[in-house]
N, C-alpha and C positions, 0 to 999 in steps of 0.2 A: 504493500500500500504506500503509495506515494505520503511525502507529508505535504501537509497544505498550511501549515502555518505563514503566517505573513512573517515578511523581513523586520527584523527587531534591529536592524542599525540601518543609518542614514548618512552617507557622505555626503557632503556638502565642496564644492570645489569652488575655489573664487576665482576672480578674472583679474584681468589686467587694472595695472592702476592702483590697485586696494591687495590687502592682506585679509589672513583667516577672521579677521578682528570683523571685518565688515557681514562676517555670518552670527555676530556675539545675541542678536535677537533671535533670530531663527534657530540655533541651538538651544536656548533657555526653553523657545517654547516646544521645541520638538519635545527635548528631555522633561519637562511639564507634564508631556502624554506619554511617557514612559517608554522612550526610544533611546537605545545608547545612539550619541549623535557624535562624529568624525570630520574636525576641519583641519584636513592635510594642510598644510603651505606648501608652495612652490620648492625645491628644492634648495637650503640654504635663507629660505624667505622665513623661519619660525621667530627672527631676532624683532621686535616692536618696529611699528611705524616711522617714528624716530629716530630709529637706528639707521635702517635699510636708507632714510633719506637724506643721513650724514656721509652712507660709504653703500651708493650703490651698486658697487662693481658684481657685484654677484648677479645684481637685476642685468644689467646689458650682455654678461657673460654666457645665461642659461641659454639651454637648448629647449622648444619643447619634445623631442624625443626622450632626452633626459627626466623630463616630467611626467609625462604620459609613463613610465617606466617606473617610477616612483611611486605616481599614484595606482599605480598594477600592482605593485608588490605591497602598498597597505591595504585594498583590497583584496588579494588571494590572502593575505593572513587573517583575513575573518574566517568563524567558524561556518558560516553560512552567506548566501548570495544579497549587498546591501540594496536600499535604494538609493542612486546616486542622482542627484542635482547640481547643476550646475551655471553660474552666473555667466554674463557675457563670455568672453572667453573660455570661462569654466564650463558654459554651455557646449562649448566644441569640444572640450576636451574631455566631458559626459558622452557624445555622439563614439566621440576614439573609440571609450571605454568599450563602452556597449557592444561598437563593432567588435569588439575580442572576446565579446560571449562573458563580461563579466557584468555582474547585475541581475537583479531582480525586476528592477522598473527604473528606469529616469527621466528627469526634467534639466528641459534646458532651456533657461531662463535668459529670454534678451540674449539672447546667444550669435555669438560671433559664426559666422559661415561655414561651413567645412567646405573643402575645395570642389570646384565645379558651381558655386553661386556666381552669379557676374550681376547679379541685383546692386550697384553701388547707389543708393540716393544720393540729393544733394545734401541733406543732409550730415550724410555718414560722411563724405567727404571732408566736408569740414570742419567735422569733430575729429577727424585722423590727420588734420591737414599740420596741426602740431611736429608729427612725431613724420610724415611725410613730406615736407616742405624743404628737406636738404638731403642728398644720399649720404652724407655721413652718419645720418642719427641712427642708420643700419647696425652699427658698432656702437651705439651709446646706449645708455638709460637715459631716458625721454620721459622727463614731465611734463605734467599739464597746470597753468597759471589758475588761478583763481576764474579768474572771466572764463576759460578755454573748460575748466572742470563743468563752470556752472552750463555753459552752451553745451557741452556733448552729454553728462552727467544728471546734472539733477536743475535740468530746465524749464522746472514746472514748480519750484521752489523760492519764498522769497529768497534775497541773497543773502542776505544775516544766515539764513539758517544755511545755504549751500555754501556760506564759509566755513561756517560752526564743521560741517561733515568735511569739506576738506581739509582742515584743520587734524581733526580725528583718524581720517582714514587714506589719505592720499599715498602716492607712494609713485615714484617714477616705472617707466617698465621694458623690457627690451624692444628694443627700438628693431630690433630684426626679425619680431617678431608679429608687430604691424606692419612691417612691408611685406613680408612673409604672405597675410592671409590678406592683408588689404591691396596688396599689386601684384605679385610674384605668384603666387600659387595657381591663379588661372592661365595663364602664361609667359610657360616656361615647358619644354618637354618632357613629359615622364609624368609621374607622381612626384609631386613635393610633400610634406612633414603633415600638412593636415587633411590626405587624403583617407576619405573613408569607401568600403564598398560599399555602395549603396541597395545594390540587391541582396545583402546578406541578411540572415533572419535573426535577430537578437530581441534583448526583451523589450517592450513596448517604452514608450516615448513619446511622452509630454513637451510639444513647444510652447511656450508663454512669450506673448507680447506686450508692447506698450503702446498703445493709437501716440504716445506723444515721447518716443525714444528717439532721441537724435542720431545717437552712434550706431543704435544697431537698430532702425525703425523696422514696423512692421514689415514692410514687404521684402525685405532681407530674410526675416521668419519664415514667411509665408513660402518664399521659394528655396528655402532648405529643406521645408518638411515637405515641399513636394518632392521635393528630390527622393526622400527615402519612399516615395511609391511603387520602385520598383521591389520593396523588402515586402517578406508576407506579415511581417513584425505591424504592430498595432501603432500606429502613429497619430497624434491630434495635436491639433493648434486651438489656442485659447488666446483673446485678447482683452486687456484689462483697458476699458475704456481712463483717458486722463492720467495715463502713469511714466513717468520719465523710465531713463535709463536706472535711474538710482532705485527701483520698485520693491529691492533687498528690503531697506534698509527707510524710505520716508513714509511720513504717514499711511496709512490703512495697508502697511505692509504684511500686516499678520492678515490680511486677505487671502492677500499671493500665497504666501507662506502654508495657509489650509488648502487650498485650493491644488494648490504642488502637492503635498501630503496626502488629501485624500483621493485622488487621480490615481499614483502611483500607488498605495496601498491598493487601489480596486482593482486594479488591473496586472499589479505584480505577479512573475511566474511562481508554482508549487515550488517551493522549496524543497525538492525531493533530491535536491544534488548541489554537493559543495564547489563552492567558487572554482572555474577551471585553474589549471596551473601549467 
C-alpha cells in the first residue's frame, strides 16, 4: 500500500536580490500549521544582509549550477519528498528542481523564466536595465538603488515603506546571472544553465502572478507555464490581482502564502517513495 500522507517539510528558495531572511514570514506561518519549514541560502549566502553587502565577492562569484547542486543535496537529505517554492529566481530554480524528479508539489512565485521564454516586457526590461546596462557587470555583484528597488520590487508600495524593506533585505546579486536568463540563454547555441525539459513528467506546479510585477510581470508567467504543456505533470497559473514583485513579503502576503500552501498540499504526489538520489 502506497502511503498517502502529505509532505511534512516545505522549502522555500529565494531569488535574486534578497536572502533567506526575506522568507522570515512565511516560515513562522508555515511552522504555525505544523510544517518543518527549510530556507536554504544560496551557497556561501547564510552570513546576514549586512555582511554579504560589505564583501560581496561571493555574490558575483556563484554559479547557479553550483546552487541548483546545493539545493539537490539539502533536498535528497530529507527523509521524504518536500514541497518546494520558490520566489523570483527561486521560482526557476523550483522549475530545475522539479525537473530532476525531486519534490512533492511546487510553486513558483513571480518567477524568473526558464530558458526558451523570449516574453521580455517593457517593463522587465527596465527593472534589469540596472544590472544590464554595461557588459562588465557580467563579473560583478550588481545592486539595485533605492528608486531602481522601488520600480522593479515593491512598486505598489509607499516609498517610506519600500525603503524600510530595502533597508532590511537588499543584497547585491550576480550580475552573470541576469545576463544569463535575461539575454544569453535564448540565444546562444546549445542548452545554457537554466535549461529545463519541458516535456518531462515531474510533480505538479503552481505559477503565481502579480497583475502589477514589474520585473517579472505576468505574461512572462503566463508563457513559462505554457511552456510546461508539453509535461503530462499538472501545471496552473494563478494571478493575485494588485501585487508587486515584493508579494513574499508586503501587505496581504499571508494571502499568497495560503494560497501556495494549500494548492501544493492538494495536489502533492503519495508519498510512497523517498527523494530520488
Amino acid at each position: 500500500m502506497p502511503n498517502l500522507e502529505k509532505p511534512d517539510t516545505i522549502v522555500l528558495v529565494h531569488g535574486l536580490w534578497v536572502t533567506p531572511r526575506s522568507w522570515e514570514g512565511w516560515k513562522q506561518r508555515y511552522e504555525a500549521r505544523g510544517y518543518n519549514v527549510l530556507t536554504p541560502a544560496y551557497p556561501g549566502f547564510e552570513i546576514e544582509v549586512e555582511a554579504l553587502r560589505e564583501e560581496p565577492g561571493v555574490i558575483a562569484n556563484l554559479t547557479v549550477p553550483e546552487t541548483v547542486a546545493h539545493l539537490t543535496s539539502v533536498i535528497q537529505g530529507l527523509a521524504r519528498p518536500p514541497i518546494i517554492m520558490g520566489h523570483s529566481f527561486g521560482g526557476l530554480l523550483t522549475q530545475m528542481l522539479l525537473a530532476r524528479g525531486l519534490g512533492a508539489a511546487g510553486a513558483a512565485i513571480d518567477s524568473a523564466p526558464t530558458e526558451g521564454v523570449r516574453v521580455t516586457p517593457l517593463s522587465q526590461a527596465r527593472s534589469l536595465f540596472p544590472a544590464l546596462k554595461n557588459p562588465a557587470n557580467y563579473r560583478k555583484a550588481v545592486g539595485f538603488t533605492k528608486d531602481e528597488w522601488h520600480y522593479a520590487f515593491t512598486n505598489t508600495l509607499p516609498r517610506d515603506e519600500s525603503d524600510a524593506a530595502w533597508e532590511r533585505y537588499a543584497i547585491p546579486a550576480p550580475g552573470n546571472w541576469v545576463w544569463a536568463y535575461g539575454l544569453l540563454a535564448n540565444y546562444q547555441p546549445g542548452h545554457q544553465e537554466t535549461w529545463v525539459d519541458y516535456s518531462i513528467d515531474r510533480a505538479p506546479l503552481l505559477f503565481i502572478g502579480g497583475s502589477e510585477d514589474h520585473i517579472m510581470p505576468p505574461a512572462v508567467n503566463t508563457s513559462n507555464a505554457r511552456h510546461w504543456s508539453k509535461s503530462p505533470a499538472k501545471t496552473d497559473y494563478h494571478e493575485f490581482e494588485g501585487r508587486d514583485h515584493w508579494t513574499c513579503a508586503a501587505p496581504g502576503w499571508e494571502e499568497v502564502a495560503d494560497y501556495a500552501l494549500d494548492w501544493t498540499v492538494a495536489h502533492a504526489q503519495p508519498l510512497s517513495e523517498p527523494s530520488p538520489v
